[in-house]
C-alpha positions, -999 to +999 in steps of 0.1 A: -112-630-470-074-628-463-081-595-469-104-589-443-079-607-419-051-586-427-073-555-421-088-569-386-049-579-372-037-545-389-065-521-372-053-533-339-035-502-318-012-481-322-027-480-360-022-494-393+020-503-396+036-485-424+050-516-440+015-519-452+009-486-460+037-483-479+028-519-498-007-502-506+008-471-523+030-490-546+005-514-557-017-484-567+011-469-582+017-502-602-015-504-619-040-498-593-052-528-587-046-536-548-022-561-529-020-597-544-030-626-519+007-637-519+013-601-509-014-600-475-002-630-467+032-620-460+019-587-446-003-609-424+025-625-411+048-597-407+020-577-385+009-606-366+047-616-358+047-596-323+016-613-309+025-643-289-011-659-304-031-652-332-062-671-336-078-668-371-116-679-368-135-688-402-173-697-400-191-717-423-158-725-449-182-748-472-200-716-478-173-701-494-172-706-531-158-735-544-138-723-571-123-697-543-120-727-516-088-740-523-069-706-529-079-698-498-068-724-478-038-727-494-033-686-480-044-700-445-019-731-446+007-707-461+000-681-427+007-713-406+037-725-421+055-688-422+034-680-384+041-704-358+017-677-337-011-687-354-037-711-347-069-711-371-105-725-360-127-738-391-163-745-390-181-757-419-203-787-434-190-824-432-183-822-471-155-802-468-131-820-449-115-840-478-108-801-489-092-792-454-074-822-453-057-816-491-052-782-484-040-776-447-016-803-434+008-789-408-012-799-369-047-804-384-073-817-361-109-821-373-132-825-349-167-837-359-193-824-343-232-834-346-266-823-334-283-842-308-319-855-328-331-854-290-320-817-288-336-805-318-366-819-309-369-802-272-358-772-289-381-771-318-413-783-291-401-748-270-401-727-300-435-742-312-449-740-279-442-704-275-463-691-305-475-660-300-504-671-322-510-707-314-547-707-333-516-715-366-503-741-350-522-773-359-508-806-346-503-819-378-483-790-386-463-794-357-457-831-366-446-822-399-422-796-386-407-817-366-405-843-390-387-825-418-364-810-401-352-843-384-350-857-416-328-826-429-304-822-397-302-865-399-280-860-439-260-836-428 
């Protein structure tokens, strides 16, 4: 995933910086194995270092795995500390939080956000309602619908 970053900040213009084409050679030339994650963070930080902001955006972080979880958010808090630029946005399921809050310390904020049980329903009614094939749709089917995904959305 810090991969990924350090590609996405790197394939900004004028092109990929030589400092990381140059760390890319000697790492194939020591073994072939790639960059370390020590090694794209500090890349990371040196390409990002000329941006007045970099925002870092990560989706769904419980879905990451959890053996991987806390090496990567040790890379993230790691970006922070040596990129005062950078300002990271983290979704993910209520779960995780003790996790974020172990792992990234410097100017967290979590903000917990919830679906509205009132919203899911209007939006699952519309959605049922607008069956192309409504001869399916029983009413009890509907009800149950409804019902189990209340039920779901309400442990989250």
């Amino acid at each position: 995933m810090i991969g990924c970053l350090l590609r996405q900040a790197a394939l900004r213009p004028p092109g990929v910086p030589d400092e990381i084409k140059s760390s890319f050679n000697e790492s194939k030339q020591e073994g072939g194995q790639g960059l370390r994650l020590p090694d794209m963070v500090k890349l990371f930080v040196q390409v990002t270092g000329s941006l007045d902001l970099v925002y870092i955006c990560v989706d769904a972080v419980d879905e990451i795995l959890p053996e991987h979880r806390p090496e990567f958010l040790r890379a993230l808090q790691q970006i922070i500390h040596d990129a005062p630029n950078a300002r990271l946005f983290l979704t993910g399921r209520p779960y995780v939080c003790g996790e974020l809050d172990k792992h990234l310390t410097k100017g967290t904020y979590i903000i917990h956000i919830a679906a509205d049980q009132g919203d899911i329903m209007r939006y699952l009614s519309r959605k049922m309602d607008d069956d192309q094939d409504p001869g399916l749709m029983t009413e009890d089917l509907k009800n149950d619908i409804m019902r189990t995904i209340l039920e779901k959305t309400s442990e989250m």
